[in-house]
C-alpha positions as a Markdown table, in Angstrom:
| # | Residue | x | y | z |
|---|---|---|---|---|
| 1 | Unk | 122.2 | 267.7 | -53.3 |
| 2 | Unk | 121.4 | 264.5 | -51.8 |
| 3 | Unk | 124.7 | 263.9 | -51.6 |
| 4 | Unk | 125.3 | 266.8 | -49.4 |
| 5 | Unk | 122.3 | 266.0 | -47.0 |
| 6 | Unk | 123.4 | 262.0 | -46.5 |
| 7 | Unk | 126.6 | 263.5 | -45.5 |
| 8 | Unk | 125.9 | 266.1 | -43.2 |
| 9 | Unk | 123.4 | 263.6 | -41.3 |
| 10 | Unk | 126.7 | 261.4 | -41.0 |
| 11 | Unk | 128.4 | 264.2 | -39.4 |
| 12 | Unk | 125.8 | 265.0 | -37.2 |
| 13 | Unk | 125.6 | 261.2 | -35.9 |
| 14 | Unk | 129.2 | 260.5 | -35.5 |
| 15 | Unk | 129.7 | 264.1 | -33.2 |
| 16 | Unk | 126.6 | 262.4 | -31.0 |
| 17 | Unk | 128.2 | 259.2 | -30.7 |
| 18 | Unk | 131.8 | 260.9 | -29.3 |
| 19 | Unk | 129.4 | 263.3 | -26.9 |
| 20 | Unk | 128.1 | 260.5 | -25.5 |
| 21 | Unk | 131.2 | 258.4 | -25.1 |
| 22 | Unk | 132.6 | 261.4 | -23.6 |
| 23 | Unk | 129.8 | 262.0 | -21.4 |
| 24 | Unk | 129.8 | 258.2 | -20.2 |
| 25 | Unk | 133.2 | 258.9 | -19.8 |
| 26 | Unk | 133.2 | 261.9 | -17.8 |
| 27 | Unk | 130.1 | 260.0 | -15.6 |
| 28 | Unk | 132.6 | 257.6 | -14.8 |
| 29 | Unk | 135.7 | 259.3 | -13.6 |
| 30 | Unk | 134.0 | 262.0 | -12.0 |
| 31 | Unk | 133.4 | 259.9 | -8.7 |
| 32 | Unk | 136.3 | 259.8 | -6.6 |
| 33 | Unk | 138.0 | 256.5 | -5.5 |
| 34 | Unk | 138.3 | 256.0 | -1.9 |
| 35 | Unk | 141.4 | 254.5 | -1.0 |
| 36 | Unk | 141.1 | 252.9 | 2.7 |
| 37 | Unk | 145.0 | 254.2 | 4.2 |
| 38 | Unk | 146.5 | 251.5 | 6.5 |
| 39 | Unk | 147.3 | 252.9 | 9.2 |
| 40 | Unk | 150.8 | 251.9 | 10.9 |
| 41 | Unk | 151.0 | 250.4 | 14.0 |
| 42 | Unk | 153.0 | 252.6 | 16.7 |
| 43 | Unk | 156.3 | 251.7 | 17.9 |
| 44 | Unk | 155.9 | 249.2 | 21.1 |
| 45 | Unk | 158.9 | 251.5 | 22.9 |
| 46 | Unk | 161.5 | 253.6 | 22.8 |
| 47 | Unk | 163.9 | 250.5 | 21.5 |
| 48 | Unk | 163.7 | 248.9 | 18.7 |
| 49 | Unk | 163.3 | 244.9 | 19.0 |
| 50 | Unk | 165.4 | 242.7 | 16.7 |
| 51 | Unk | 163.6 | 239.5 | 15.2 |
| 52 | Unk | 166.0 | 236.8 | 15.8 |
| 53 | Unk | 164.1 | 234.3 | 13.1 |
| 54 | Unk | 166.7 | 237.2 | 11.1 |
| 55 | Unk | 169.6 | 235.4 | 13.0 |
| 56 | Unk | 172.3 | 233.3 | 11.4 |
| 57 | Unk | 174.5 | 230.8 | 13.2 |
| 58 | Unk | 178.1 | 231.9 | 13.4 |
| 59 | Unk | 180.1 | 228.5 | 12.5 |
| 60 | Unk | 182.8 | 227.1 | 14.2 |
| 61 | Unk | 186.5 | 227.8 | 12.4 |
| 62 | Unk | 187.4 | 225.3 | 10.5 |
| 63 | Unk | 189.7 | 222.8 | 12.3 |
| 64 | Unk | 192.1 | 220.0 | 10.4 |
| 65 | Unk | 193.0 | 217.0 | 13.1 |
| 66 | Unk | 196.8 | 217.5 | 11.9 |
| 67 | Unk | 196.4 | 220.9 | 13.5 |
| 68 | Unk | 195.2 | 219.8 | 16.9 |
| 69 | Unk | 198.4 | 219.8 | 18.8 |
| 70 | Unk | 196.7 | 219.0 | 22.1 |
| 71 | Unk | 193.1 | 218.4 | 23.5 |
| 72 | Unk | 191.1 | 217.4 | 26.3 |
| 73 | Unk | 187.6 | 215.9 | 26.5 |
| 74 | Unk | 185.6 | 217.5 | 29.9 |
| 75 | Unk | 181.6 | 216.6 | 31.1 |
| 76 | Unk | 180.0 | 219.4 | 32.7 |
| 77 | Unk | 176.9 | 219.8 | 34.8 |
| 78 | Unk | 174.9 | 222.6 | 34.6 |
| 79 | Unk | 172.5 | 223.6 | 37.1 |
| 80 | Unk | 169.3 | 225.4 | 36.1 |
| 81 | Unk | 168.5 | 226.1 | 39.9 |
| 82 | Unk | 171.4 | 228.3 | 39.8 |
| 83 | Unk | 170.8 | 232.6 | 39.2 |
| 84 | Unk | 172.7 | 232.3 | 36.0 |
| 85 | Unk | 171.3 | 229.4 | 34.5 |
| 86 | Unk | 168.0 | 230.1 | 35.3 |
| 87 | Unk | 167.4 | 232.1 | 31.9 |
| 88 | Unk | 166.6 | 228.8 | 30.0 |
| 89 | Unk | 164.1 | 227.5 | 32.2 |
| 90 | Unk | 162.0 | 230.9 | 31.5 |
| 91 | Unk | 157.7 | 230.8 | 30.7 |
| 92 | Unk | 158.2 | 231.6 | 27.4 |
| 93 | Unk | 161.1 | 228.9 | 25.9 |
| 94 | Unk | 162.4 | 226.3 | 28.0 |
| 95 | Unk | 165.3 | 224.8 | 26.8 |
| 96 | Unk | 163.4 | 221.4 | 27.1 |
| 97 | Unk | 161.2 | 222.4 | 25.3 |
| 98 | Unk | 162.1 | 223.8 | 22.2 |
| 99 | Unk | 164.7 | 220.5 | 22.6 |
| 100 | Unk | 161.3 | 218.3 | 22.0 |
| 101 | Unk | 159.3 | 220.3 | 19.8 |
| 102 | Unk | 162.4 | 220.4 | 17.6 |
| 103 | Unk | 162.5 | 216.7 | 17.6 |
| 104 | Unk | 158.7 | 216.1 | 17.2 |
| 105 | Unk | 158.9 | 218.1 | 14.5 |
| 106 | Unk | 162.0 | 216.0 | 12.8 |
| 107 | Unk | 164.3 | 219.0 | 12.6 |
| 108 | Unk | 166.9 | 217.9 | 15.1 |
| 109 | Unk | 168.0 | 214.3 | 16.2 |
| 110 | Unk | 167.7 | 212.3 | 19.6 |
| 111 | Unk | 170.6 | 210.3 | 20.6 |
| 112 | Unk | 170.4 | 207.3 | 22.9 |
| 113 | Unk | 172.3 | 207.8 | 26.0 |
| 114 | Unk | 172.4 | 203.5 | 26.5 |
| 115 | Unk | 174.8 | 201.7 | 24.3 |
| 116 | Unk | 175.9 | 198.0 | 24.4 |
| 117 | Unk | 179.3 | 196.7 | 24.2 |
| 118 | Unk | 180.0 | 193.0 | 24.1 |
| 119 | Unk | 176.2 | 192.6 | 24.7 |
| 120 | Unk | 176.5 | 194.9 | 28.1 |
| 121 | Unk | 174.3 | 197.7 | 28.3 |
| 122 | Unk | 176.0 | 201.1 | 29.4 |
| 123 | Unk | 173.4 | 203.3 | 31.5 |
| 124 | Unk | 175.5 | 206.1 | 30.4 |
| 125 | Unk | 176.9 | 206.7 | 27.0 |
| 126 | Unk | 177.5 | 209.6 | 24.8 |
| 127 | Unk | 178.7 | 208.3 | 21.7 |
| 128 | Unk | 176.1 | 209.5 | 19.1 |
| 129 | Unk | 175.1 | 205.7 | 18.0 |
| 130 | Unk | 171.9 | 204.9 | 18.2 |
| 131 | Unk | 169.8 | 207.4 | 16.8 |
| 132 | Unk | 166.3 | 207.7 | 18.5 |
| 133 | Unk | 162.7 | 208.3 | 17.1 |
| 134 | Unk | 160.3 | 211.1 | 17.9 |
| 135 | Unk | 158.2 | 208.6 | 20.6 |
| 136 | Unk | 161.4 | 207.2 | 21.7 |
| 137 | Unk | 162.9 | 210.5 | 23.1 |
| 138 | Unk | 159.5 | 211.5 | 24.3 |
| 139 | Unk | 159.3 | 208.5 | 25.8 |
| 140 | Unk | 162.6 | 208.7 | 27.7 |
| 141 | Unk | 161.9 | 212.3 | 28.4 |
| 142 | Unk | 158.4 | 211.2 | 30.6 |
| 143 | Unk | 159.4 | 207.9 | 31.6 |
| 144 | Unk | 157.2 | 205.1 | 33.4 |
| 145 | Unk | 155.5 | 204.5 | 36.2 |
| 146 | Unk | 155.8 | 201.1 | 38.7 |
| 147 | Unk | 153.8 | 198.6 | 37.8 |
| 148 | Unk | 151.0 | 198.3 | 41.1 |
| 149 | Unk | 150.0 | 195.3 | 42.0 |
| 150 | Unk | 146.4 | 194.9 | 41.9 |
| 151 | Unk | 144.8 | 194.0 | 45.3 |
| 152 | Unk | 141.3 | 191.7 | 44.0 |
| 153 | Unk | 143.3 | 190.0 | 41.2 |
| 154 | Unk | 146.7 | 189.8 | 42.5 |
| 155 | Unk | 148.1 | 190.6 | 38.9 |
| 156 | Unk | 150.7 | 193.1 | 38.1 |
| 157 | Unk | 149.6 | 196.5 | 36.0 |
| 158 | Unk | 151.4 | 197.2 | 33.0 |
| 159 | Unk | 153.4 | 200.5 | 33.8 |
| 160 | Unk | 152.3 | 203.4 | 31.7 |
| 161 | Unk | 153.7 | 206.5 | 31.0 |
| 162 | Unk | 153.9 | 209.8 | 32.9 |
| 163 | Unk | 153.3 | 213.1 | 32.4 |
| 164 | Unk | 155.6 | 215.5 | 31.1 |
| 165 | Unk | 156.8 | 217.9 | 33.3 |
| 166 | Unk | 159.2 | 220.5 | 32.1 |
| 167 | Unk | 160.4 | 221.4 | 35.4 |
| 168 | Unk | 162.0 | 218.0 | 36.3 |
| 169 | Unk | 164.6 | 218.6 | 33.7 |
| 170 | Unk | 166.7 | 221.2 | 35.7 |
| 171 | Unk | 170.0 | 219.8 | 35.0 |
| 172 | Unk | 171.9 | 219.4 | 31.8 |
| 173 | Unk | 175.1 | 217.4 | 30.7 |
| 174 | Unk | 177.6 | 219.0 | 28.3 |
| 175 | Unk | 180.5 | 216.9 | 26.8 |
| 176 | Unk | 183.3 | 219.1 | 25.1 |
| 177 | Unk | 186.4 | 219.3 | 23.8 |
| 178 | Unk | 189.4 | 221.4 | 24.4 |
| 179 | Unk | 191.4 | 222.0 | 21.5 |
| 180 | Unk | 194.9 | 223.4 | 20.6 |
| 181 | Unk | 194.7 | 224.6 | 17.1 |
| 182 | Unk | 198.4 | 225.2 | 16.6 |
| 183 | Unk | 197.7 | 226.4 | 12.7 |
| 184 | Unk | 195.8 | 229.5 | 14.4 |
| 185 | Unk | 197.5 | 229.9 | 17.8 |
| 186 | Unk | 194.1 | 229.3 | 19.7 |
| 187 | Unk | 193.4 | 226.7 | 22.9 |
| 188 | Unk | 189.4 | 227.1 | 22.9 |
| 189 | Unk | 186.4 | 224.6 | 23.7 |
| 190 | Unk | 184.0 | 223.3 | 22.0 |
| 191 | Unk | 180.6 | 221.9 | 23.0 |
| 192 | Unk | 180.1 | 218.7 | 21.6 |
| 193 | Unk | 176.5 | 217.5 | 23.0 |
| 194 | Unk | 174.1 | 218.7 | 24.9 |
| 195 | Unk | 172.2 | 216.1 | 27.5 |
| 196 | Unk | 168.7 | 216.9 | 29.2 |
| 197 | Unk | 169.0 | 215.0 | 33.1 |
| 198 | Unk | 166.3 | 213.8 | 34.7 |
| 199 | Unk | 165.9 | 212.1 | 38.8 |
| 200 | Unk | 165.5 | 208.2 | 38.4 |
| 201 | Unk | 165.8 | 206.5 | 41.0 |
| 202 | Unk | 167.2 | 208.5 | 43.4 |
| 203 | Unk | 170.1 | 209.9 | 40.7 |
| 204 | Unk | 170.5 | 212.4 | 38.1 |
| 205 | Unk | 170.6 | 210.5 | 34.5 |
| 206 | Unk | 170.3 | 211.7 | 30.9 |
| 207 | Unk | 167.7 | 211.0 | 29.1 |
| 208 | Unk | 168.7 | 211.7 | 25.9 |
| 209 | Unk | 171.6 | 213.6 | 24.0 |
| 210 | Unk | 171.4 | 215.7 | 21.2 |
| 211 | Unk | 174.6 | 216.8 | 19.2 |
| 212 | Unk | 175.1 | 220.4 | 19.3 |
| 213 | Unk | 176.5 | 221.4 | 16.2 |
| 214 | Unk | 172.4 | 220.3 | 15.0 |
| 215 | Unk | 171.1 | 221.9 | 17.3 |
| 216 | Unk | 172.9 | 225.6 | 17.1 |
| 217 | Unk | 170.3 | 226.3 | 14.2 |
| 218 | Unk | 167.3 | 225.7 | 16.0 |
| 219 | Unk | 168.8 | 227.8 | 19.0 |
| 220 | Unk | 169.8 | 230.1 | 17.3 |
| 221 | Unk | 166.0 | 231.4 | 16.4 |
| 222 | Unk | 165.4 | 231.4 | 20.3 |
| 223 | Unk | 165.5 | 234.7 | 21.9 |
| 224 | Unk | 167.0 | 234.8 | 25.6 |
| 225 | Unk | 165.5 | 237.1 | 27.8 |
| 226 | Unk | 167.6 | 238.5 | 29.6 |
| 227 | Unk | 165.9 | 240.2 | 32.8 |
| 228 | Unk | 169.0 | 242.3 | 33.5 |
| 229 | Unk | 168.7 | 244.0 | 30.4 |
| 230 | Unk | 165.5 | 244.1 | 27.6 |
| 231 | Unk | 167.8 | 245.8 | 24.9 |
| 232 | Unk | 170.2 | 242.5 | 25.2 |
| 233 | Unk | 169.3 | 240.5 | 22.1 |
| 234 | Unk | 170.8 | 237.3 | 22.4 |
| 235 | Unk | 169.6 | 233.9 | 22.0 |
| 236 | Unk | 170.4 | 230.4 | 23.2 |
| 237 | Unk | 173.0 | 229.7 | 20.6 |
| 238 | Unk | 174.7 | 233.1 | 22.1 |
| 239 | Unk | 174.4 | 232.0 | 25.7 |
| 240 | Unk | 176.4 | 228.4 | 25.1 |
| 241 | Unk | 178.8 | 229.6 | 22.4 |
| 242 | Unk | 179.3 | 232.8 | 24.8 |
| 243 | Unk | 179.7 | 230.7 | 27.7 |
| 244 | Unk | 178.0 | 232.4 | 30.1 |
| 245 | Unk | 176.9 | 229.0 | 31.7 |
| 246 | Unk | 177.6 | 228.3 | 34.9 |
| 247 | Unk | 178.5 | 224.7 | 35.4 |
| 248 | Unk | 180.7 | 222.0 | 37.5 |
| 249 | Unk | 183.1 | 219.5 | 36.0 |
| 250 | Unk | 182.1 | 215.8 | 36.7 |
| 251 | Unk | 184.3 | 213.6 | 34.4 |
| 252 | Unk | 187.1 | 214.1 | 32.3 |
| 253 | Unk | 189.2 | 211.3 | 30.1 |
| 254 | Unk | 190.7 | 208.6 | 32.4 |
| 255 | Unk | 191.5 | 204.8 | 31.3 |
| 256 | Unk | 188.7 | 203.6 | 33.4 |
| 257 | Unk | 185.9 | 206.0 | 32.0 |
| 258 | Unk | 184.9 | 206.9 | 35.0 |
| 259 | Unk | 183.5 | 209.9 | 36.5 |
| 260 | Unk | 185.0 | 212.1 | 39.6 |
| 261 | Unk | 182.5 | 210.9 | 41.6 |
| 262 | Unk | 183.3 | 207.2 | 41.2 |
| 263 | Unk | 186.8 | 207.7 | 41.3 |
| 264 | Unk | 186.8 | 209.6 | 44.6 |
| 265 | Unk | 184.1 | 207.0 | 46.4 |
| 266 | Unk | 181.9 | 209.9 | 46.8 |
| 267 | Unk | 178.3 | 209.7 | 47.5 |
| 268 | Unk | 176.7 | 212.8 | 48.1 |
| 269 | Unk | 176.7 | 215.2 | 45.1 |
| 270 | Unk | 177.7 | 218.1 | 46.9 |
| 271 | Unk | 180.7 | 216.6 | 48.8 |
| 272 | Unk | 183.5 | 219.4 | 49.1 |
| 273 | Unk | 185.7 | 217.1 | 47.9 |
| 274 | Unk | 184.3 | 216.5 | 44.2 |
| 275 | Unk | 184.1 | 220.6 | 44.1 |
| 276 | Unk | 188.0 | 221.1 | 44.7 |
| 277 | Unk | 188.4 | 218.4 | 42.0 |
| 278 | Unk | 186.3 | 220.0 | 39.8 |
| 279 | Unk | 188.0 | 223.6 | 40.4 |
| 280 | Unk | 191.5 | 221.8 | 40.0 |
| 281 | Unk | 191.1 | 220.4 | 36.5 |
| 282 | Unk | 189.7 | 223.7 | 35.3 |
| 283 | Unk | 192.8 | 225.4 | 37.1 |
| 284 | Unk | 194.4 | 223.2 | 35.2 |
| 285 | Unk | 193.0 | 223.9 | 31.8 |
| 286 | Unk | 194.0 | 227.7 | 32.7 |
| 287 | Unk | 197.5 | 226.9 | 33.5 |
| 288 | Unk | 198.2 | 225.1 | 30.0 |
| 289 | Unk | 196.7 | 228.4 | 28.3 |
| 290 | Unk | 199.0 | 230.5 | 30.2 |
| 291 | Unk | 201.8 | 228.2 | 29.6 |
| 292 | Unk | 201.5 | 228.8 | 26.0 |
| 293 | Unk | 202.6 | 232.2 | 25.9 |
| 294 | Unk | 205.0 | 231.8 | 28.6 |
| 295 | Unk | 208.1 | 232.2 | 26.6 |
């Protein structure tokens, strides 16, 4: 009987142990969760804007120097003052710069535009040799002031550096080449460097150069605007490879190295005379494309 009486009391306690866990349970769940919904941003117009961080660079083909039946090396001047130019000097990127900021930041390479041979210094060289640091490039980029003489002492000031101003730098140099890819059947340029100008002294100089296969990356991420056109996605990279520069030709190979200006004792930039030259080597460049496919 006893027996009967321990185990019915176990009974009855184990049935209010799993009413309570149940109740506990039912406590618990019966409050609803409130799930904050994010709500998504409306569309910012009727077109949809690509990211061009998304962007990759399109490389050059692939050119062996057995193949190169025929090329040309041509310097260009390109004119930011110019309508069709004027896209890389916009608010929001100047090609200046992301040029610097790239540099600063050790992702692209500044190349001396002085070089010496036999211990004499070239003002202007392109040959990709001497490699410059961060502060050097900035430093050629501002440049220095004169040294004033100081009235009470009579001593000279140390010159010191000036500020940098974005808009000084509205020409650029380009150096290229003109190939003839005979394996492929194709006469095309190719930018080789890129060269930020600057006024010293009265003329237009580089102040740096930066080799554009390097640099095609970094331009790539830039976004052109294009104020003819808003669904136009292109960036910098697009607007070089694209060519759809306007520039003027200023040198091309000759034994003496020397640029159309020299050669024709010009003076004045804008004489008539260096234009015509100018339009008749790239005449000439179009003539020796035609000629390919003359017969």
């Amino acid at each position: 009987m006893m027996n009967k009486v321990l185990y019915t009391l176990g009974l009855l306690t184990l049935g209010s142990i799993s009413f309570a866990q149940s109740t506990k349970t039912t406590a618990n769940t019966a409050a609803p969760l409130v799930i904050k919904k994010t709500k998504t941003p409306p569309k910012d117009g009727f077109s949809a804007r690509i990211d061009v961080d998304s962007n990759t660079v399109v490389p050059y083909a692939a050119v062996r120097e057995e193949d190169v039946y025929y090329s040309k090396r041509i310097w260009r001047e390109m004119d930011l003052t110019d309508s069709v130019n004027s896209v890389l000097n916009n608010d929001q990127y100047k090609l200046i710069e992301i040029f610097l900021t790239a540099i600063q930041d050790e992702e692209l390479t500044a190349y001396s535009s002085k070089d010496t041979i036999a211990g004499r210094v070239l003002e202007d060289n392109d040959s990709f040799k001497i490699a410059l640091t961060a502060q050097e490039a900035l430093q050629n980029a501002r440049g220095y002031t004169e040294g004033s003489q100081d009235q009470i002492t009579g001593k000279l000031a140390k010159p010191t550096l000036k500020r940098l101003r974005p808009d000084d730098f509205s020409k650029y140099r380009i150096k290229e080449d003109w190939i003839l890819d005979i394996k492929r059947a194709v006469f095309e340029p190719r930018i080789v460097g890129i060269a930020p100008m600057k006024m010293v002294e009265g003329n237009w100089q580089p102040v740096f150069w930066i080799y554009f296969d390097e640099a095609r990356e970094i331009l790539s991420k830039k976004r052109l605007l294009n104020p003819r056109n808003d669904a136009s996605v292109m960036t910098y990279d697009d607007f070089f490879t694209r060519r759809l520069f306007s520039s003027i030709i200023v040198k091309e190979t000759n034994p003496g190295n020397k640029t159309i200006m020299e050669i024709l004792g010009a003076t004045d930039p804008k004489d008539p005379k260096l234009i015509a030259e100018s339009e008749r080597i790239e005449k000439s460049l179009d003539k020796f494309q035609k000629r390919m496919w003359k017969y």
